[in-house]
N, C-alpha and C positions, 0 to 999 in steps of 0.2 A: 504494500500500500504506500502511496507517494506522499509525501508531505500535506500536500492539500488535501487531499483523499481523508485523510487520518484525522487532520481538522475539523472537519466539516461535522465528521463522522463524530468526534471526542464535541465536540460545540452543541451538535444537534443532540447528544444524550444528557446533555448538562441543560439546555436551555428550554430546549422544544416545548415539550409538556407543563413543565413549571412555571417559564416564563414566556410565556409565545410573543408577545411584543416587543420581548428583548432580542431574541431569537430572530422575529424580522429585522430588528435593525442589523444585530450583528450578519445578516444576510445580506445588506444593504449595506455598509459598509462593506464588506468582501467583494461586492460586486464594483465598487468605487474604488476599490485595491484593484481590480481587473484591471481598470481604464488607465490606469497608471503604467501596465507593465511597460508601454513605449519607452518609459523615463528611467526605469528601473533595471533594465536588463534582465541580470542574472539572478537581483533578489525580488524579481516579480513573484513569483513562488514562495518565498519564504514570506512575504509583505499581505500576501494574498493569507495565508496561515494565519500569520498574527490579525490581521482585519475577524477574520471569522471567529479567534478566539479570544480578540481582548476581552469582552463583557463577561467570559466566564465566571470571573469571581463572583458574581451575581447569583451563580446558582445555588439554592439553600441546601444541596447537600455540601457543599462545600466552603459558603460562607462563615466563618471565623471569625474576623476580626471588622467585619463592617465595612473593610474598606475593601473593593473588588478589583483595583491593579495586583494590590500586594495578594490579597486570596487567591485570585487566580496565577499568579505566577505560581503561588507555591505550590498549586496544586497541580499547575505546569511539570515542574519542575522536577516531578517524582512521577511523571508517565513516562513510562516506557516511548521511546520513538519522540519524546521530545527532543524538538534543536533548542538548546540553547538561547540562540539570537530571537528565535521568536517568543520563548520566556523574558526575555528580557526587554521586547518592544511592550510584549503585555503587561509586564510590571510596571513601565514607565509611560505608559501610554496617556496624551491629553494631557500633557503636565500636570502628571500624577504626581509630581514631586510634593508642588506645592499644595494638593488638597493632603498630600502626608502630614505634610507640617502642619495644617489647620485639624490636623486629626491625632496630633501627637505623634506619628509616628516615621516623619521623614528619615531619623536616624537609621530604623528598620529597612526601609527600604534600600536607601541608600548604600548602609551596611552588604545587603543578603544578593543585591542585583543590580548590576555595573550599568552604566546608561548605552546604547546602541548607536550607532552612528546618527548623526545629525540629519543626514540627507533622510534616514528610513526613519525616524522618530516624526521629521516631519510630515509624509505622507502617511504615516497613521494617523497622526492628527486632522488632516487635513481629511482623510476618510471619515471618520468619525465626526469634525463638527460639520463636515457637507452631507450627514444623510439625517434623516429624523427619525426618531423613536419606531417609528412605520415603519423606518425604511426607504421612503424614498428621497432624492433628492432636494439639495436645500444651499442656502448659502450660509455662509458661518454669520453672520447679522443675526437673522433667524433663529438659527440653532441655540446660540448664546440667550437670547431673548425666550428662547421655548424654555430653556435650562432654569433659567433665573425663575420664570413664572410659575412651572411645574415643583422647584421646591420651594421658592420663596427667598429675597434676597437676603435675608439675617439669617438664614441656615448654614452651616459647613462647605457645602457644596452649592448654595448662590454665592456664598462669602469668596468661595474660592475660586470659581468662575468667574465671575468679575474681577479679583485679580490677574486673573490667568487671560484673560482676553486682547491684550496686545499682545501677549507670543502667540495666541492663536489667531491673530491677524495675520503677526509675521510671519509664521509657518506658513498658513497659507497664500498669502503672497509670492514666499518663495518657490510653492509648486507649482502654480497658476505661471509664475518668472517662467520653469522649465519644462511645462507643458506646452507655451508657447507658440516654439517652433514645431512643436508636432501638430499640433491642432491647423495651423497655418501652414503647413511642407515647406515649411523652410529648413 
């Protein structure tokens, strides 16, 4: 079974039934990880993995610790046929760092799982706040605004979404930069 295959597969038995909304999106995003591979080369594949599995932490057999980057890596982490790099996009995924620190537990993070290269950190982000909760597309304006509304600005995760939201511009900017010339054939 090929990397994606395994994903898909490990994503759908964690999400499917318990969380079917989450489930579409994380489907929606992987398919937003597709449109990418032009940019991506040789980690379209592995980019495409982590998109389909970042939200696992989400799933209540596995949830722990409340926070779903760090949950799901761990739990990453201890499958068999895991890569690595894709635990590690999923642990840091959406500038996970800093909703750590609004949740006490940046040290953790940072300690247990190294951060990924910059180029692929940014196009999971940039998958992630271009699709909606559904699943379909969206633009990160939106996305952010859906985030804040759905838990409330004075909560962990408005709090920290709203700080996070100029790297999630800049991230995105920067893929949209190197999309670019594909989308145009130049």
């Amino acid at each position: 079974m090929g990397l994606t295959e395994w994903a898909y597969s490990l994503s759908g038995a964690m999400l499917s039934e318990p969380l079917p909304r989450r489930w579409a999106h994380s489907l929606g995003v992987a398919k937003r990880a597709r449109s990418l591979s032009p940019i991506l080369g040789d980690d379209a594949e592995l980019l495409e993995a982590a998109a389909v599995l970042h939200d696992v932490g989400y799933s209540p057999a596995i949830a722990t610790t409340g926070f779903h980057p760090l949950d799901g890596a761990r739990f990453l982490r201890g499958q068999e046929g895991a890569d690595e790099r894709v635990v590690r996009l999923v642990a840091h995924h959406s500038c996970a760092l800093l909703e750590a620190e609004e949740r006490g537990l940046r040290a953790e993070l940072e300690g247990e799982f190294e951060l990924e290269r910059p180029d692929l950190v940014d196009a999971l982000l940039f998958c992630d706040m271009t699709t909606t909760p559904d699943g379909t597309p969206t633009t990160p304006a939106e996305r952010l605004d859906e985030i804040v509304k759905r838990y409330g600005p004075d909560t962990i995760v408005g709090r920290f979404i709203q700080r996070a939201s100029p790297e999630i511009y800049a991230a995105s900017k920067r893929v949209e930069i190197r999309l670019a010339p594909v989308s145009t054939g130049d």
